[in-house]
C-alpha positions in Angstrom: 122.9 235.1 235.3 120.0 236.2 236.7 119.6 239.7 238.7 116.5 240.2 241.4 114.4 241.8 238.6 114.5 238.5 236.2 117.4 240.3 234.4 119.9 238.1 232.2 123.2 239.2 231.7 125.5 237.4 230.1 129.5 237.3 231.2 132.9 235.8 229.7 135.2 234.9 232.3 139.1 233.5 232.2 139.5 230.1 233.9 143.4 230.9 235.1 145.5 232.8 237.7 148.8 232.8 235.4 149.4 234.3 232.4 147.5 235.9 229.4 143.9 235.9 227.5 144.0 233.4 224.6 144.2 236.0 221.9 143.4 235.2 218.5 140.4 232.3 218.6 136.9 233.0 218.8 134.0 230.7 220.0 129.8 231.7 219.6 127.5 231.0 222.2 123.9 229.6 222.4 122.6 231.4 225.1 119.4 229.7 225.6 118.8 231.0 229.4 118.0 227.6 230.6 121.0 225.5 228.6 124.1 228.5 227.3 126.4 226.6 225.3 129.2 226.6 223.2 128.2 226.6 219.3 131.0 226.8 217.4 135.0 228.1 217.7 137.0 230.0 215.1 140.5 228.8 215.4 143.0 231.3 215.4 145.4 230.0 212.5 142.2 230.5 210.3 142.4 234.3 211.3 145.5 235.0 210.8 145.8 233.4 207.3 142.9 235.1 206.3 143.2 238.6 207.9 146.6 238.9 209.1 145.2 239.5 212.2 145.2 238.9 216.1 144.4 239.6 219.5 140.7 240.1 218.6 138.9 242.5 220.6 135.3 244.3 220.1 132.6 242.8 217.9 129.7 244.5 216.1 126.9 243.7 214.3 126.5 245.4 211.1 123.3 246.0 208.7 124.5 243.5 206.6 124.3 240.5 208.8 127.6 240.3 208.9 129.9 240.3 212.2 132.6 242.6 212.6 136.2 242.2 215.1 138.6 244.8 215.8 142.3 243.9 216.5 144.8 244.9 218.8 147.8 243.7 216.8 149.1 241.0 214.3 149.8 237.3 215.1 153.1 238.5 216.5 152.0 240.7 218.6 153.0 244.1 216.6 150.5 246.6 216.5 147.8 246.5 213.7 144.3 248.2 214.0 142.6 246.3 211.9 139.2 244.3 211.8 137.8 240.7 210.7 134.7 240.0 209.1 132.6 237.0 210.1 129.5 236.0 207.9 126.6 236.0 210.3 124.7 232.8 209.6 127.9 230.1 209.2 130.6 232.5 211.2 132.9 231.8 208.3 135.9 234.0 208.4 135.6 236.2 205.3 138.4 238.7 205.2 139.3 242.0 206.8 137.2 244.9 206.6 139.6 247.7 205.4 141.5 247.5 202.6 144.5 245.6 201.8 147.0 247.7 203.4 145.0 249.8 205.4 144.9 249.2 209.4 145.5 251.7 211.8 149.0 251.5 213.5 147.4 250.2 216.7 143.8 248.9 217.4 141.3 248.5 220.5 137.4 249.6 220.0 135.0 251.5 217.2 131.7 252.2 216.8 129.9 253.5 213.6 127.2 256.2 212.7 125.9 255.3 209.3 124.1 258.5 208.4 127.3 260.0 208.9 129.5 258.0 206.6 131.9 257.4 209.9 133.6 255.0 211.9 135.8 256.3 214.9 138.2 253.4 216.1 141.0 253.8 218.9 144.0 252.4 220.2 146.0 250.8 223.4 149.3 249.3 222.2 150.8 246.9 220.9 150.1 243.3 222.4 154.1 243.0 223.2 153.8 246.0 225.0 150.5 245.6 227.0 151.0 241.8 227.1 153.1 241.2 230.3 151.8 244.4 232.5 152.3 247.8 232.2 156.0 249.4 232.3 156.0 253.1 232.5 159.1 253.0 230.3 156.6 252.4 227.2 154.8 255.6 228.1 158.0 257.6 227.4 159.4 255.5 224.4 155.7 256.3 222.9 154.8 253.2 222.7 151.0 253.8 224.0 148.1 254.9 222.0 147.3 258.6 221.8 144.9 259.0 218.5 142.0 257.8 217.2 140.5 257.5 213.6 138.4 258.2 211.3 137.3 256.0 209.4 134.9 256.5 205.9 132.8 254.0 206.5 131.6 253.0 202.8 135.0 253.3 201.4 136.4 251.5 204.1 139.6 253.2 205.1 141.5 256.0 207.5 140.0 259.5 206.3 141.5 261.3 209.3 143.7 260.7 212.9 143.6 262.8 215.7 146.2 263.8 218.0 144.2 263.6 221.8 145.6 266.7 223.8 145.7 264.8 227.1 145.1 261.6 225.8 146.7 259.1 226.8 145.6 254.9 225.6 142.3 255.7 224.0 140.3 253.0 224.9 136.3 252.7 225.0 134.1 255.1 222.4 130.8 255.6 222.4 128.7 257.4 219.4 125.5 259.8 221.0 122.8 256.6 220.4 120.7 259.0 218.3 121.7 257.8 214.8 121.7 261.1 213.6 124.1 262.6 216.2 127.2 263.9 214.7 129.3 263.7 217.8 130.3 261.0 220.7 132.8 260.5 223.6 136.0 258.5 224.1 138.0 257.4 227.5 141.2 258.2 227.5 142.5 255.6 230.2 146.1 256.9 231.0 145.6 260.5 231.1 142.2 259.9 232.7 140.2 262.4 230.4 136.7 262.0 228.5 137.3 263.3 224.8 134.4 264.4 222.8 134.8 264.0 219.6 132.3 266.2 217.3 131.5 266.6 213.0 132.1 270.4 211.7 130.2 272.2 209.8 132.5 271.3 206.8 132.5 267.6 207.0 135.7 266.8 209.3 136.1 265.7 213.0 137.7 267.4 216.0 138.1 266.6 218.9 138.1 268.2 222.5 139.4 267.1 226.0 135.6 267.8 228.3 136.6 265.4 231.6 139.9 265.5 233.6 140.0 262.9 236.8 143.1 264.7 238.7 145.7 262.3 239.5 146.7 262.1 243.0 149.8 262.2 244.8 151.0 258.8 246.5 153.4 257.0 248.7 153.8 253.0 248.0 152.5 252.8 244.3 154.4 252.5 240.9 154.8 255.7 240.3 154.8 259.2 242.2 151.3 259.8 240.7 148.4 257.4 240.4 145.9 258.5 237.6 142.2 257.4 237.9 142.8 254.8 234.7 139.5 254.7 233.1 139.0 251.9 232.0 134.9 251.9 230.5 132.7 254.4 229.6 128.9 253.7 227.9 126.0 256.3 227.5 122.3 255.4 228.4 120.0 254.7 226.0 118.4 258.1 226.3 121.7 259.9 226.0 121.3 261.7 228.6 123.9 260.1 230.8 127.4 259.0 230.6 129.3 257.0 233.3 132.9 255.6 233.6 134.8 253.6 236.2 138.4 254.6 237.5 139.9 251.3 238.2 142.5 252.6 239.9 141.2 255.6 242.4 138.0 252.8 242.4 135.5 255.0 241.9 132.6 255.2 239.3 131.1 258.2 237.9 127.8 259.4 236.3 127.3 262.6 234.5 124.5 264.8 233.2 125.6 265.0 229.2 122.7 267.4 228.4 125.2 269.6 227.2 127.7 267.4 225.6 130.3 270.1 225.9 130.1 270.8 229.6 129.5 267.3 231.6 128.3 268.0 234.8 128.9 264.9 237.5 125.8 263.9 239.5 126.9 260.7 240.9 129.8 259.0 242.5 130.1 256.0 244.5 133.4 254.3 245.5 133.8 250.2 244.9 137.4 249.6 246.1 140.5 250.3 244.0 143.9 251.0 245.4 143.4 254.1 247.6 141.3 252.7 250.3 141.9 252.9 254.0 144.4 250.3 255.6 146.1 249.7 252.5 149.4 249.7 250.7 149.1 253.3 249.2 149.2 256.7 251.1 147.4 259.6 249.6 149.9 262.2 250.1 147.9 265.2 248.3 144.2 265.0 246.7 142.3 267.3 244.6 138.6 265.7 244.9 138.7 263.7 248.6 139.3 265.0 252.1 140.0 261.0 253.0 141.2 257.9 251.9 137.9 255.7 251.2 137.0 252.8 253.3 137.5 249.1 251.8 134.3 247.6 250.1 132.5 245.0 252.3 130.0 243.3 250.3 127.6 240.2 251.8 130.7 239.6 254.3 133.4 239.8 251.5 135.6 242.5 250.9 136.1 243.1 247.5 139.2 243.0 245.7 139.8 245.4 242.8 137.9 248.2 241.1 135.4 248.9 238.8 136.2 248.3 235.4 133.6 247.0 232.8 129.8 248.3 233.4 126.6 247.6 231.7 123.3 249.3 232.3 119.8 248.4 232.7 117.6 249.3 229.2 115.6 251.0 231.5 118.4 253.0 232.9 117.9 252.0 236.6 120.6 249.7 237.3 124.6 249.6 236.6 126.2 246.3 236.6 129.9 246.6 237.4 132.5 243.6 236.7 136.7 244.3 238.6 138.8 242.6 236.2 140.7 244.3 233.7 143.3 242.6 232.0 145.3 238.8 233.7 148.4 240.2 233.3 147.5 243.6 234.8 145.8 242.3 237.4 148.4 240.6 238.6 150.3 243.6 238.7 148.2 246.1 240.6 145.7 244.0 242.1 147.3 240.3 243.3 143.9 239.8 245.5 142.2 239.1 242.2 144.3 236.6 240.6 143.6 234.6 244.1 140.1 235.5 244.7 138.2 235.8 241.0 136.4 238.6 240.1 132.7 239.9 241.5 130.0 241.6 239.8 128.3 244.1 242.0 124.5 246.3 241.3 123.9 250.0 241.6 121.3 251.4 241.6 120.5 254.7 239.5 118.4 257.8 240.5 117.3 258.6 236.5 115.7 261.7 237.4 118.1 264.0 239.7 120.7 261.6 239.2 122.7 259.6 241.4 124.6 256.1 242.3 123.7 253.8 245.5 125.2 250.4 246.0 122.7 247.5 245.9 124.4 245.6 249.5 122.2 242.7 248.8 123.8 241.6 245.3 127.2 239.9 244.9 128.3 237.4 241.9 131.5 236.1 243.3 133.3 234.4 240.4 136.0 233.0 243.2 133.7 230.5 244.4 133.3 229.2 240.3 133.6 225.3 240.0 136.8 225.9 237.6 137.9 229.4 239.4 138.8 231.2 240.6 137.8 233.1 237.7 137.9 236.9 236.1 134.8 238.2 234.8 135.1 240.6 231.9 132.7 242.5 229.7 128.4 242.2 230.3 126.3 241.6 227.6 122.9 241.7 227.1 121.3 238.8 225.0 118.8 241.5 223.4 121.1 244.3 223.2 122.3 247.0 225.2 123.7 249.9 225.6 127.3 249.5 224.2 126.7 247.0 221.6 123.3 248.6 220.1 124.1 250.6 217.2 121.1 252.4 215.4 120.4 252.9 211.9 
């Protein structure tokens, strides 16, 4: 679609208000601006009898011309942290990209730094634990991510795993976009925490927790205590920024990353989620607010959700924020979307002193889609951007 400064961003949506994402089949795009268009789809039985693979998840481009997939699971559902290999002219499927044998226990996102012989993958959960909402049940049977990996990235397998201290369903990671940067960040959505994650002098990786979002005491939610449940995290291009959305407490963040090790916040800016005014949920004790935050009121619409995926601007200036996480999910802790659709809202960004302000005059409401209501998901841009660019 196109934004009020000739921007294109590109978004998948899911066409239903019941059930779960198709998992395991994968379909390429020409994304002429004038015509987009489906190319070309990758059924799923052809994945699985090549990779053993399922519940696809992040793609990357890599230096070869391949594509490359992680995975959440198997074809059943169990958890496997693998990835598929697509060639990139014919989209052929041609095999994993570990070795036989050698996925991670569970899967979700990666991202590579070539000069530094590394991968870093994480993990959620198994798809049959995920798949039908979230049960605090699975938290205490372990079932829920709480590592990531190390991967060597030429001999393509698991060199390391770290234990997250407060780290609860590693989710999105994000390299430093200088390819020579030895170090990066990873949102830890359950625990709400920002990891960084860091090269020593002698060639292995620690990590260490730099970001806690305090949960907050409540009355009328799932559970005693709501975390903030980040959900997405990306980096400017300049590396000078990093920003992550709390789908539940609704708020999204921007920090000053100067010093990698000390984050210091210099914008927040609240787009619903499930502690605003009039609602279902009573803040009973808060570290950070003073009040309850008033619903978001958009063009005339009050928007149902939080932030979840965001996308910036390649000149830094504007955030792009989609409030759809997951169907299933969803469903469970915000109904108003699986009846509305999704939106996609516009900040804009103070680059210098830093700082978040609402753009009141944008609003993509995917309720109003021909075949929606529908749920808008990830943001892409079709020249690159700041989570799928990877230097080398």
């Amino acid at each position: 679609m196109k934004g009020p400064r000739e921007e294109i961003v590109y978004l998948p949506c899911i066409y239903r208000n019941t059930g779960t994402e198709a998992p395991d089949y994968l379909a390429t795009v020409d994304v002429d601006p004038k015509s987009p268009h489906y190319c070309q789809v990758i059924e799923a039985e052809d994945i699985h009898a090549k990779c053993g693979l399922g519940y696809l998840h992040t793609s990357h481009c890599l230096a070869s011309g391949e594509v490359m997939i992680s995975s959440l699971g198997d074809p059943k559902g169990n958890g496997k942290g693998g990835f598929v290999l697509l060639d990139g002219e014919t989209f052929e499927v041609k095999g994993t990209w570990e070795r036989p044998g050698g996925a991670a226990p569970m899967g979700y996102d990666f991202w590579y730094q070539p000069r530094h012989n590394v991968m870093i993958s994480t993990e959620w959960a198994p798809p049959n634990v995920f798949g039908d909402g979230f049960n605090p049940a699975d938290v205490e049977a372990g079932l829920y991510g709480s590592h990531i990996h190390v991967w060597d990235w030429q001999r393509h397998e698991i060199v390391q795993t770290l234990p997250l201290q407060d780290g609860l369903i590693p989710l999105e990671v994000r390299f430093l976009h200088n390819p020579d940067a030895a170090q990066g960040f990873v949102g830890c959505a359950l625990s709400s925490t920002i990891q960084r994650f860091y090269k020593n002098q002698g060639g292995t990786w620690s990590v260490e927790k730099v970001i806690q979002v305090p949960p907050k005491k409540v009355k009328g939610w799932l559970l005693p205590e709501m975390p903030g449940l980040i959900t997405d995290i990306l980096l400017s291009l300049d590396d000078r920024f990093l920003y992550f959305s709390n789908w539940l407490h609704g708020d999204l963040r921007q920090y000053d990353i100067s010093d990698p090790q000390r984050p210091r916040l210099t914008g927040q800016l609240f787009l619903g989620g499930s502690i605003v005014k009039g609602g279902p949920v009573q803040v009973l004790e808060d570290q950070e607010l003073k009040s309850q935050p008033e619903p978001l009121v958009v063009k005339g619409k009050r928007v149902p959700g939080g932030p979840q995926m965001i996308q910036l601007s390649l000149d830094g200036k504007r955030l792009y924020v989609t409030t759809s996480l997951y169907s299933a999910w969803d469903k469970q802790f915000y109904p108003d979307l699986i009846r509305e659709g999704s939106v996609m809202l516009q900040i804009d960004v103070d680059t210098i002193k830093g700082g978040l302000k609402l753009n009141p005059n944008f609003l993509v409401d995917f309720g109003k889609e021909p075949l929606g209501p529908a749920l808008a998901h990830e943001l892409r841009y079709p020249g690159g951007d700041c989570s799928s660019d990877i230097w080398l």
